[in-house]
C-alpha positions in Angstrom: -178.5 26.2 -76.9 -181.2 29.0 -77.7 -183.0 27.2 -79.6 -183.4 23.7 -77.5 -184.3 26.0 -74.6 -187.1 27.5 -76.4 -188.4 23.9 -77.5 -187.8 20.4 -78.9 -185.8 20.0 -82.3 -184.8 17.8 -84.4 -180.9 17.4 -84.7 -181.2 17.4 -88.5 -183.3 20.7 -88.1 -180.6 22.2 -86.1 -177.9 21.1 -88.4 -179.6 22.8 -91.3 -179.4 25.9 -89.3 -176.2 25.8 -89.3 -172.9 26.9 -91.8 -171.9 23.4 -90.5 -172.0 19.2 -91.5 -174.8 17.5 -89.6 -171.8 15.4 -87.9 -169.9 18.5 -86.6 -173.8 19.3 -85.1 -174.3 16.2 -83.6 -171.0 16.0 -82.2 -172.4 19.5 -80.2 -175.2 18.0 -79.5 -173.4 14.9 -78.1 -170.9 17.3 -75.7 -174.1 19.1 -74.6 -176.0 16.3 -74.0 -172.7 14.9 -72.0 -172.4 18.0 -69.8 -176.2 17.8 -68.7 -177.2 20.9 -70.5 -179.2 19.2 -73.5 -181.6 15.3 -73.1 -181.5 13.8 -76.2 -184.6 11.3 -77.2 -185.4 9.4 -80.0 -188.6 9.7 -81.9 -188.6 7.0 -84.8 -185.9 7.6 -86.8 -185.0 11.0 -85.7 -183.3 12.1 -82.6 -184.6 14.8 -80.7 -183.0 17.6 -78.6 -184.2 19.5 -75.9 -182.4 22.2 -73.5 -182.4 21.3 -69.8 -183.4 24.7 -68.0 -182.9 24.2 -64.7 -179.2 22.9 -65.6 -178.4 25.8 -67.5 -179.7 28.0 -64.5 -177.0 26.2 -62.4 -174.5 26.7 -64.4 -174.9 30.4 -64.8 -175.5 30.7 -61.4 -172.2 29.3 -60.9 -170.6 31.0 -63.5 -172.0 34.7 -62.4 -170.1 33.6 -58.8 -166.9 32.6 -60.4 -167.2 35.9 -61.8 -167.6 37.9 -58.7 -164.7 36.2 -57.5 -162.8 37.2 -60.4 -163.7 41.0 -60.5 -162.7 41.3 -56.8 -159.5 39.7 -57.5 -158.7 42.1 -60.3 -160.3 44.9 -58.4 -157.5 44.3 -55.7 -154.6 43.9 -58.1 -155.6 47.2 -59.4 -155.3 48.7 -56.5 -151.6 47.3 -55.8 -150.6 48.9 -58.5 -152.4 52.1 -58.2 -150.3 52.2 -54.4 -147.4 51.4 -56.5 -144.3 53.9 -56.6 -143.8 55.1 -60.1 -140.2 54.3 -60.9 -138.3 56.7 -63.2 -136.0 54.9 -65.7 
């Protein structure tokens, strides 16, 4: 995802990047793409990919509420059992 977000590459580029085949990258690519997070366009006989920033905001946006949600709930379990009786075995 970095490196779509920081500008257009080729999905062969990225698959050289990477301790991976060029399918298992495009099948990354293709989930990505899927979800909103990545456009995909073709240029000749390549296919390019580019990160969509404003999507990505959203979804940590969302993702750093889920988290607050989260914390609070854990927050308030730890205080159940910190009000818990200790029970002696």
């Amino acid at each position: 995802m970095r490196r779509v977000l920081a500008g257009e590459h080729s999905v062969s580029a990225l698959a050289a990047k990477y301790d991976m085949s060029f399918a298992a990258v495009q099948k990354h690519v293709a989930v990505l793409q899927k979800s909103g997070l990545l456009v995909k366009r073709r240029s000749g006989r390549e296919q390019l990919a580019t990160g969509d920033v404003e999507a990505v905001r959203a979804v940590s946006s969302m993702l750093a509420e889920l988290e607050q949600v989260w914390r609070g709930r854990i927050a308030r379990i730890d205080e159940l059992i910190a009000t818990q009786p200790q029970r002696k075995e």
